[in-house]
N, C-alpha and C positions, 0 to 999 in steps of 0.2 A: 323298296328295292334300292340296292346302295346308287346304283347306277344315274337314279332320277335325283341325287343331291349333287350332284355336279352334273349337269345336261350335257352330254356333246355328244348328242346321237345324230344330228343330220351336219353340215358342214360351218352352222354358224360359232358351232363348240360357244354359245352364251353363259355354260356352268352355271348357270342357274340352279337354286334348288328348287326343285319342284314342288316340295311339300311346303315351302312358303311363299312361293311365288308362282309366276306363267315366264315361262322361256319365249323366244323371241316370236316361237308359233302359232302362240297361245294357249296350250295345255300345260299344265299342272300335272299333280299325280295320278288324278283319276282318269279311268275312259270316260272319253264325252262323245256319244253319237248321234248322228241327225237321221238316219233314216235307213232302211232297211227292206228289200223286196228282191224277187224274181225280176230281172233287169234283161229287157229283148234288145238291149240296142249295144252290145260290144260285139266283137268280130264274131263271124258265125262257127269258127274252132270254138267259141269262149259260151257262146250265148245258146246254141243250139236251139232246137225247138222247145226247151222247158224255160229256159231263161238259165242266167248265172244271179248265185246269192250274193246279192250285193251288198255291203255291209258299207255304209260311209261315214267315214270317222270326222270328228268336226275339227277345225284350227287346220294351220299350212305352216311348213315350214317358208315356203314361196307365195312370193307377195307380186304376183301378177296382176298387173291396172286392168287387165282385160278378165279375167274369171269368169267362168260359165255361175259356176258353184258360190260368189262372193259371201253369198247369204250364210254359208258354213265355213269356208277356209279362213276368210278376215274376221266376217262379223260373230263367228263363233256360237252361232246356231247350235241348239241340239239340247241333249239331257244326260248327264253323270250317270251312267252304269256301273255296277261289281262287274270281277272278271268272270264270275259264277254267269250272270244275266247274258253276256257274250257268246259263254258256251251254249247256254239254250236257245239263242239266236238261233246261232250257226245249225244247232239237231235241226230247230225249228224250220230253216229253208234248208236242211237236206232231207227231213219226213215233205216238206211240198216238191218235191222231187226237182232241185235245183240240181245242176248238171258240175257246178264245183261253188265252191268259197268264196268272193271276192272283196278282198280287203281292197278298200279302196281312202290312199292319204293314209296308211296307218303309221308311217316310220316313226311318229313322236310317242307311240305305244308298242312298237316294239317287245319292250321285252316283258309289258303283261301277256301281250298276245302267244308272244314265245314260248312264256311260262302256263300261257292255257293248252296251245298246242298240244305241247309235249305230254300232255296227260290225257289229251282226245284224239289226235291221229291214231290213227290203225288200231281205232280202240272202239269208241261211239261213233267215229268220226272217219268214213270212208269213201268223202270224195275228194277231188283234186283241192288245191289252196291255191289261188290266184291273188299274187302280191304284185298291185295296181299301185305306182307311182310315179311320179315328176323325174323320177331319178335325180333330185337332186340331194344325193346320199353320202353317205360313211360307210366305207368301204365293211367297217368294225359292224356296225349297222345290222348290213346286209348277212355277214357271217353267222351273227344271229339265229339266220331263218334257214341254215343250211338245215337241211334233212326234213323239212319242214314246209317249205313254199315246192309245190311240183310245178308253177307257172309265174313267171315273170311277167308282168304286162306294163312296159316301161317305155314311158315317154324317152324323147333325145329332141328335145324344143330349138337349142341353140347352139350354132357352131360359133356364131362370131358373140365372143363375151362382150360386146357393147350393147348387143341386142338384150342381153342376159338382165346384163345390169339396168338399162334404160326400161324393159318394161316390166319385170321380175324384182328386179332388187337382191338379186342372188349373182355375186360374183364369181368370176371362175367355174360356172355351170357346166362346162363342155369338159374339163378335167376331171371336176367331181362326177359329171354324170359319166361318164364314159369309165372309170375305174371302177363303178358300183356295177356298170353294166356286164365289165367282164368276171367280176365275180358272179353276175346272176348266171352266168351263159358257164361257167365254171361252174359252178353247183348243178343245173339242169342238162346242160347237153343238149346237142341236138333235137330236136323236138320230135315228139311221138305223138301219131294219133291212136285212137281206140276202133275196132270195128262199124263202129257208129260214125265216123269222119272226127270223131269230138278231141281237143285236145289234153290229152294227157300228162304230158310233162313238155318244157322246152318254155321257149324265148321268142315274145310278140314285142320287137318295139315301134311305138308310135309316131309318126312325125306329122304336125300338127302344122302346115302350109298358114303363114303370115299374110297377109295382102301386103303384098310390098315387096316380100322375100323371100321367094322364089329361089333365087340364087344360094341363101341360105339351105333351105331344103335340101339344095341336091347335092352341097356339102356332105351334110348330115346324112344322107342316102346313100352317096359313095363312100363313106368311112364305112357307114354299116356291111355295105358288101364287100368291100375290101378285107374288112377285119372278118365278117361271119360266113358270107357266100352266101348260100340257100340254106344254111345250117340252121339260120332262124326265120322266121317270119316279120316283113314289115309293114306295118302298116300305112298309108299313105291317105291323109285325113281333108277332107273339102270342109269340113263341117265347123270352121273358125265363126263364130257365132257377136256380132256388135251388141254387147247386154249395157255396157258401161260407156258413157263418153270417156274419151281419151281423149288425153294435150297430144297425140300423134295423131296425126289425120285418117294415116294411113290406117288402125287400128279400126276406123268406124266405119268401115266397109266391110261387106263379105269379099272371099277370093274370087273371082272370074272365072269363068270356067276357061279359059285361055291359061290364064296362069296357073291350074289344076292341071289340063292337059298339057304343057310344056312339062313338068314335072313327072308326070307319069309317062311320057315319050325318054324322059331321062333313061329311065331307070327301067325299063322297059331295053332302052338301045346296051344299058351297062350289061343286062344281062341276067336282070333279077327276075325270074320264075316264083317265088313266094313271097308272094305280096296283096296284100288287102286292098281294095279302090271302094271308093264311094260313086253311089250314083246320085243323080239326083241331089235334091235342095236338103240335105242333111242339116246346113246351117240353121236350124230353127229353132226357138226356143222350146219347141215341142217336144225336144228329145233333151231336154234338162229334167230331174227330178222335183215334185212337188214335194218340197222339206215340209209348206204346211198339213201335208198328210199325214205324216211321222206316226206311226202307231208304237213308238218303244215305249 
């Protein structure tokens, strides 16, 4: 694909070629996947009683010091697939009766995935597609997957870019992610559920509560309602998880449930009606995926 000889699919634009090198992500030309399953722990529109197909792609464009996933997004875990082996994934968790797709980190494969899509939607391929990201995107990117992703399921991590850069290493995050966002919200539309409560098309984004930053949060809270109203669904996350020591102190702690509930009184008092909460000790490493299981 001409596209993969000069990289500039997520915002670092490193032009790399891929077919003789790793861009800044660490992928190359081929799919490289870690792990693959019937996944109960994303929202209950996403997850429903069968589970969502979770597909999890290896390498990150985002170099987060805190990572749940480290074992895949840095260390680049996982095993080279064809884009043929992907499709049979994908049948293979919609015959175990998966409730949609979930691409999860796929931006630096975009446009194999693209190019499998378009020959298996509304064809072999008739559930939702759930495009699970950092939103730390290309607008170009994103356009991509128009006609093709019916669910967005998109982080919005950071309002204030020092945070971005100090624990991500991705600059300018709240620009790039917020112009990816409204193309995703531009493509989907308002969200639809199915007879089942399950969702069908539309826009979940996540916001993932820092210990410390709090105040960040409800930045990132109040834009989203500002800019979407109830039109989309947000998510509001307790489940910030210490796997990694961090040079920030603050990072080696879980959130308080003080600083959980000051957040959710936020956004509650602005006026937001569609919104996901966490109960309970979410923060556990029990709800990360065992990569050494990997049956690909």
């Amino acid at each position: 694909m001409e596209i993969l000889k000069k990289c500039v699919l997520c915002p670092r634009k490193c032009g790399v070629n891929r077919y003789e090198n790793k861009g800044v992500c660490g992928a190359n030309n081929k799919i490289k996947l870690a792990y693959y399953s019937l996944h109960q722990w994303e929202e209950p529109v996403i997850s429903g009683t069968n589970g969502s197909g979770t597909i999890f792609f290896s390498n990150c464009n985002m170099k987060c010091i805190y990572c749940q996933n480290k074992k895949i997004s840095l260390d680049g875990y996982g095993k080279y697939i064809s884009n043929k082996k992907l499709g049979e994934i994908m049948l293979e968790l919609q015959d175990k009766g998966a409730h949609n797709i979930n691409l999860v980190t796929p931006t630096h494969y975009v446009p194999q995935i693209a190019s499998l899509l378009h020959k298996l939607k509304g064809n072999e391929l008739n559930i939702p597609i759930v495009y699970n990201t950092s939103s730390y995107e290309c607008v170009g990117t994103i356009m991509m997957m128009r006609n093709l992703v019916d669910i967005y399921l998109a982080d919005l991590r950071y309002y204030d870019d020092s945070l971005a850069v100090n624990y991500s290493s991705s600059p300018n995050y709240f620009e790039y992610a917020t112009m990816a966002i409204d193309e995703m919200y531009r493509q989907v539309g308002k969200y639809e559920l199915d007879n089942n409560g399950m969702l069908k098309k539309g826009l979940v984004v996540r916001v993932l509560i820092l210990p410390g930053h709090i105040d960040d949060s409800k930045k990132i809270i109040e834009y989203l309602y500002k800019t979407y109203g109830n039109d989309i669904f947000i998510s509001i996350m307790n489940q910030y998880t210490p796997v990694n020591t961090c040079i920030y102190s603050n990072l080696n702690r879980k959130i308080t449930e003080d600083e959980y509930n000051e957040v959710i009184d936020y956004a509650v008092d602005l006026g937001i009606t569609n919104a996901f909460v966490q109960d309970g000790d979410t923060a556990s490493e029990s709800f990360i995926p065992d990569f050494n299981k990997s049956t690909i």
